[in-house]
C-alpha positions as a Python dict, from the first residue, in 0.01 Angstrom:
ca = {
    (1, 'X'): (0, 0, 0),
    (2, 'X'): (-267, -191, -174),
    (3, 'X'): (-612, -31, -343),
    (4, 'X'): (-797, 20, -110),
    (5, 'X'): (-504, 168, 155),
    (6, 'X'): (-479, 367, -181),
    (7, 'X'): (-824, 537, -243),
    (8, 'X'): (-847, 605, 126),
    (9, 'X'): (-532, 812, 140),
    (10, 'X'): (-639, 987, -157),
    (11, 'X'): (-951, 1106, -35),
    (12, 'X'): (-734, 1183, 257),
    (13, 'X'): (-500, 1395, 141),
    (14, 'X'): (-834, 1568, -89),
    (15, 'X'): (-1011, 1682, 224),
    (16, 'X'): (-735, 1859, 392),
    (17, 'X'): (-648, 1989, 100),
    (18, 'X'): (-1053, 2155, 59),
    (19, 'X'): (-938, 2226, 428),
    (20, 'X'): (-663, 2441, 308),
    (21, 'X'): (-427, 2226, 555),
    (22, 'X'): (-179, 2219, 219),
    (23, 'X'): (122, 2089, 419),
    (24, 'X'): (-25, 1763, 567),
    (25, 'X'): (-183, 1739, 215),
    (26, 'X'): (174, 1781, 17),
    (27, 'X'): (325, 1483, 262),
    (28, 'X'): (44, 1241, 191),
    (29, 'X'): (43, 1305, -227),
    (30, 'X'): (442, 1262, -173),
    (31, 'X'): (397, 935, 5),
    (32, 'X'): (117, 841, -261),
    (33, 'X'): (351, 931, -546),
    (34, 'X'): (586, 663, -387),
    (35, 'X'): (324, 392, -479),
    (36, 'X'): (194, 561, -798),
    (37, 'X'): (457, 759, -999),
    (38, 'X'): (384, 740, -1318),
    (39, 'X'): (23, 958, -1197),
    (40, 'X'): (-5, 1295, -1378),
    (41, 'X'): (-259, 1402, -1140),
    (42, 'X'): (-61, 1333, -821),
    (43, 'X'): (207, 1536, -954),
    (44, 'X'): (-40, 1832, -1034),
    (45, 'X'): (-192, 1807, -704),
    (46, 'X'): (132, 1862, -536),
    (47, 'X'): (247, 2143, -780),
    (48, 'X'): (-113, 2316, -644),
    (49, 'X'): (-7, 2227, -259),
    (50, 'X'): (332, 2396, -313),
    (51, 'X'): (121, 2708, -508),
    (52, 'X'): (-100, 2751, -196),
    (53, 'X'): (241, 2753, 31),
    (54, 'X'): (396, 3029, -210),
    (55, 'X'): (709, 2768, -309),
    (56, 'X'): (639, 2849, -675),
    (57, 'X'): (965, 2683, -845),
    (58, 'X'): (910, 2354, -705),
    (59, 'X'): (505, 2395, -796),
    (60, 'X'): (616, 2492, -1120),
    (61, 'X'): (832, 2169, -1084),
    (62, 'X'): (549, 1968, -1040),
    (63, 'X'): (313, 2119, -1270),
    (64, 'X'): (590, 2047, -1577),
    (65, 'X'): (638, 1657, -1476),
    (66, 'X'): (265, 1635, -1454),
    (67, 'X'): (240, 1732, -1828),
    (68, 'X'): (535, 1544, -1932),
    (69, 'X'): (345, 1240, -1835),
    (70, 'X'): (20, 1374, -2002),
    (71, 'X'): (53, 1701, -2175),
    (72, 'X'): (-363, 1705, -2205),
    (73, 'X'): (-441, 1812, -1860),
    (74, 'X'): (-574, 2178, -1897),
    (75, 'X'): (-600, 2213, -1546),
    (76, 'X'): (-205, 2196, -1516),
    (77, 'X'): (-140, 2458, -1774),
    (78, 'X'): (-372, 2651, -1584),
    (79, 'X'): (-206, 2618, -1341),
    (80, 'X'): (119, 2702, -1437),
    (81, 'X'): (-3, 3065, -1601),
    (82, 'X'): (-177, 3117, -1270),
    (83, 'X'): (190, 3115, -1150),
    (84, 'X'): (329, 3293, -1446),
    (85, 'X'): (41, 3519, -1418),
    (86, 'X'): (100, 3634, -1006),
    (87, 'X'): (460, 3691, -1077),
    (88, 'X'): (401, 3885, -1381),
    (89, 'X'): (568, 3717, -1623),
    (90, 'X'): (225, 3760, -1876),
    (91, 'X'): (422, 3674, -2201),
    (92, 'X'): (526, 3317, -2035),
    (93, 'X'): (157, 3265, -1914),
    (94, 'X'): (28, 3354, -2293),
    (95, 'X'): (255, 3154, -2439),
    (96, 'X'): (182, 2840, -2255),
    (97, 'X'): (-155, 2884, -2297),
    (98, 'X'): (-136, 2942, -2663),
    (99, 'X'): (65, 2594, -2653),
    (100, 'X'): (-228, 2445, -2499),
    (101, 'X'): (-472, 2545, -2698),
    (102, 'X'): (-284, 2409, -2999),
    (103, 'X'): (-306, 2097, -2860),
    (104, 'X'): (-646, 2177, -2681),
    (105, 'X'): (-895, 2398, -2959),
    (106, 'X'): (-1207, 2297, -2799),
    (107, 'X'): (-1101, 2391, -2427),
    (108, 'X'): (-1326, 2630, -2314),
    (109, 'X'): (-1106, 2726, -1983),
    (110, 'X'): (-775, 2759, -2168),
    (111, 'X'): (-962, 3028, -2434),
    (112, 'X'): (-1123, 3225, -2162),
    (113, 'X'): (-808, 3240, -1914),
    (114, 'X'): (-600, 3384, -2210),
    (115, 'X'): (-845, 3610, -2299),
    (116, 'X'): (-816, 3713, -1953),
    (117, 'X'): (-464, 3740, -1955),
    (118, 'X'): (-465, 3920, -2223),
    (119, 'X'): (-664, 4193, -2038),
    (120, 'X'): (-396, 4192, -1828),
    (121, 'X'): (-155, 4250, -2101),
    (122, 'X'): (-402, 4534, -2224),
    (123, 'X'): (-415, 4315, -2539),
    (124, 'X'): (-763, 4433, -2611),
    (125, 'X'): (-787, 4275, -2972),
    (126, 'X'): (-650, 3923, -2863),
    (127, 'X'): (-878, 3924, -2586),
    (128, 'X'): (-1194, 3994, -2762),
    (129, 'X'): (-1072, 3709, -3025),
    (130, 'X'): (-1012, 3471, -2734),
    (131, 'X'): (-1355, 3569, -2533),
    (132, 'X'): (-1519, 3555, -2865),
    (133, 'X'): (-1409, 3187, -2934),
    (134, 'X'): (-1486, 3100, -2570),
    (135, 'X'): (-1853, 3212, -2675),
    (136, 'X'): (-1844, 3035, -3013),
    (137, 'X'): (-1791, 2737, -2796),
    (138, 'X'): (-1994, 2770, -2543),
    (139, 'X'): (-2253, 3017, -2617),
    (140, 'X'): (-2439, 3066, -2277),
    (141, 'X'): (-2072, 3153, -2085),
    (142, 'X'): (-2174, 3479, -1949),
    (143, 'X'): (-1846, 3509, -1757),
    (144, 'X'): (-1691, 3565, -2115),
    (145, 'X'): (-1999, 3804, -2173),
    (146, 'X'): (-1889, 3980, -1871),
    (147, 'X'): (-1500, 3968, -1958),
    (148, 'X'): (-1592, 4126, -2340),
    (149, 'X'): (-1865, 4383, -2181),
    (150, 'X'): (-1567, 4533, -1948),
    (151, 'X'): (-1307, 4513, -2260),
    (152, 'X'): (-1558, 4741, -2493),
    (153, 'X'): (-1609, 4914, -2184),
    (154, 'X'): (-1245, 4988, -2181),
    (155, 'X'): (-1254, 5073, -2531),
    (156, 'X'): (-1526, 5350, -2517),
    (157, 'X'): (-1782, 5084, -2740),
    (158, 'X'): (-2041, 5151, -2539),
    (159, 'X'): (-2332, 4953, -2749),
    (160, 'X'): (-2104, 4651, -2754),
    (161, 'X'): (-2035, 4662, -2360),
    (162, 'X'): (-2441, 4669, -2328),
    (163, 'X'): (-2529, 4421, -2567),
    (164, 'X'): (-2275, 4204, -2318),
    (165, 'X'): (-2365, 4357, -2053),
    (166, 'X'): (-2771, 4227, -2119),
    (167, 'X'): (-2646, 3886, -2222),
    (168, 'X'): (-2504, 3834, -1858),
    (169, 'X'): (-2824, 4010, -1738),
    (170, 'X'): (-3103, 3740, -1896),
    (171, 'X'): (-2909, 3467, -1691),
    (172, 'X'): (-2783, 3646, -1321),
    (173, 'X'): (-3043, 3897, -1201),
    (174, 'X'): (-3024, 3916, -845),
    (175, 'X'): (-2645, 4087, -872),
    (176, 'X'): (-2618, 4428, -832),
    (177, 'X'): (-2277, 4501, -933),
    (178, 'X'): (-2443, 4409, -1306),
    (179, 'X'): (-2679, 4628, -1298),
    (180, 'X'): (-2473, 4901, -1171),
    (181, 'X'): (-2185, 4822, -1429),
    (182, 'X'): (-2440, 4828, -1703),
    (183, 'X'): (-2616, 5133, -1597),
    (184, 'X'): (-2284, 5341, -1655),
    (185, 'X'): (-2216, 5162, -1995),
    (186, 'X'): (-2602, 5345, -2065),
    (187, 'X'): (-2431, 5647, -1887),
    (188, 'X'): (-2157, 5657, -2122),
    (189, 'X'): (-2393, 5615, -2384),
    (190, 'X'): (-2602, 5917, -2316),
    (191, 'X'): (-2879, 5666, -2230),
    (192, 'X'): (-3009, 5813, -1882),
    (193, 'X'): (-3343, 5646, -1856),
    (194, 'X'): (-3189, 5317, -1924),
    (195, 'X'): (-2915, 5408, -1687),
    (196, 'X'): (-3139, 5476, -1434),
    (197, 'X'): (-3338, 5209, -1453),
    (198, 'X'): (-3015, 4953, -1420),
    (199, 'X'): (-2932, 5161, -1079),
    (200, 'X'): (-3291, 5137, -949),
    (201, 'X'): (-3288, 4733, -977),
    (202, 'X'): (-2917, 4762, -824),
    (203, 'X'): (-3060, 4878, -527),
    (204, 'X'): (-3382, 4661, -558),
    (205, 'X'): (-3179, 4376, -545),
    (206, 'X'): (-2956, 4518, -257),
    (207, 'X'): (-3108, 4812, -116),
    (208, 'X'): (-2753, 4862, 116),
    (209, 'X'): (-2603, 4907, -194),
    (210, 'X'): (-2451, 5266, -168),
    (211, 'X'): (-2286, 5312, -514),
    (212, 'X'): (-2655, 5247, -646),
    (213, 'X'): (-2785, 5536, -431),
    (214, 'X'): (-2487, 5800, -545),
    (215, 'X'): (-2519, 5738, -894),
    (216, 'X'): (-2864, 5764, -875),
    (217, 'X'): (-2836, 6122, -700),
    (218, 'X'): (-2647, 6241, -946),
    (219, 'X'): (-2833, 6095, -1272),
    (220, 'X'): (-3148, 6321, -1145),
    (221, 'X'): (-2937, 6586, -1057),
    (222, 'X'): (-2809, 6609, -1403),
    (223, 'X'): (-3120, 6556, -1566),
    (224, 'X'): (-3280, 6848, -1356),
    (225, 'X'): (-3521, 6633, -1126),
    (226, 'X'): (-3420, 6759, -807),
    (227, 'X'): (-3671, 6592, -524),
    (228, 'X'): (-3548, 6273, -709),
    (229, 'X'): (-3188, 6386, -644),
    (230, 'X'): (-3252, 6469, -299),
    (231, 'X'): (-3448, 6168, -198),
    (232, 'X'): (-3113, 5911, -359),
    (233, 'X'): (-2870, 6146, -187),
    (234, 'X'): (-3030, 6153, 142),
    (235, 'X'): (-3061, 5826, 122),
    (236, 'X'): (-2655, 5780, 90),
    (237, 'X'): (-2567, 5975, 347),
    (238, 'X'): (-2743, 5692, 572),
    (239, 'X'): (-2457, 5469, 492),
    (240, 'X'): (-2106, 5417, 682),
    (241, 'X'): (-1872, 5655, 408),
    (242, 'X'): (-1591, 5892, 476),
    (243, 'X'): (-1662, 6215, 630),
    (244, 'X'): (-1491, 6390, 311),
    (245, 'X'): (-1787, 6241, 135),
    (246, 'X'): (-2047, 6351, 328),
    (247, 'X'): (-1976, 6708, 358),
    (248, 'X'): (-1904, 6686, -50),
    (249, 'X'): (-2282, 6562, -60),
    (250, 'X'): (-2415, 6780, 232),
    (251, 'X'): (-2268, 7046, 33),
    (252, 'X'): (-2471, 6916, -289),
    (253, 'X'): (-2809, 6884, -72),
    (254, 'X'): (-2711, 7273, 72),
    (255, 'X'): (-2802, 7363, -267),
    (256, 'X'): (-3092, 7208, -402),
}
């Protein structure tokens, strides 16, 4: 197979693979490792083939002889936790990410995935130290804004879930699951207005958002203004939700 035979079959084997046709896609990296076996790359590529067709041992396989050739490919350790990760082995997925990161410190993608893991593992202070490097790094990462906002959430440290919370919010404004999930961390905070202001851009940005309409029903209940309350509940019964729910907010409406 010379070059150019080469390049072609990789690009080949790279678009049914984006096509998610991962068994045509494992026979032509196989037949490309035949002319090329000393490539890390290949090897990771069909350790992720054999992932998407749920034979984990022999992606596993792959993934190890892919780092044996180069142990600096992030991606690979990725993807082995990934592994580790859906069969819920957590301490083997933290430990080979810890590995990589020793040999890895300014990998943004290794930090954040163990800080994620850790999560998992309801390791609350490793994560925030991991999601806080991942921001030391790279500052404007508001996925690891996000990630520490839900962990303080978690906690019950309310100000430091907002203060997240607003950090994801000066770069993503047109998603209201934000603005909902910050309008509870005001919530918890005994913050109404500020809660209620995240819910009403939740449903400005989606106005078919029901969770937006709920929470707002109940906010003004709470605080007294009924019309308000009315108006947000009334609108929520116009959505598609279980008939338990409706007569529980029927019931609600019965007696304002």
């Amino acid at each position: 197979m010379d070059e150019k035979q080469y390049e072609e079959q990789l690009k080949y084997a790279m678009d049914l693979f984006r096509l998610r046709n991962f068994e045509k896609a494992l026979d032509i990296f196989k037949e490309l490792l035949e002319a090329d076996n000393k490539n890390p790359h290949l090897y990771n590529n069909i350790g992720l083939c054999y992932a998407h067709l749920s034979q984990n041992n022999q992606a596993e396989e792959f993934y190890k002889k892919a780092l044996f050739l180069d142990d600096k490919l992030p991606e690979t350790y990725i993807n082995i936790a990934d592994i580790y990760y859906k069969e819920n082995r957590l301490w083997d997925a933290i430990d080979i990410l810890q590995g990589a990161i020793a040999l890895l410190p300014d990998n943004v993608a290794l930090r954040h995935y163990l800080g994620r893991i850790y999560v998992e593992d309801k390791r609350y202070d490793d994560a925030i130290d991991a999601l806080d490097s991942v921001l030391e790094l790279a500052p404007k990462n508001y996925d690891a804004n996000w990630d520490l906002g839900m962990v303080y959430f978690e906690l019950g440290d309310y100000n430091s879930a907002i203060a997240n919370f607003e950090e994801v919010l000066k770069y993503i404004e047109d998603n209201e699951l934000i603005y909902y999930q910050t309008a509870l961390a005001y919530e918890a905070n005994d913050e109404i207005d500020k809660a209620i202001s995240n819910l009403l851009k939740s449903i400005s940005v989606n106005e078919k958002f029901p969770l937006g309409y709920k929470r707002l029903g109940m906010l003004f209940m709470a605080r007294g203004d009924k019309s308000d309350a009315k108006e947000y509940y009334e609108e929520y019964l116009k959505f598609d939700i279980p008939s338990e729910e409706k007569e529980k907010i029927s019931k609600i409406l019965g007696r304002i």
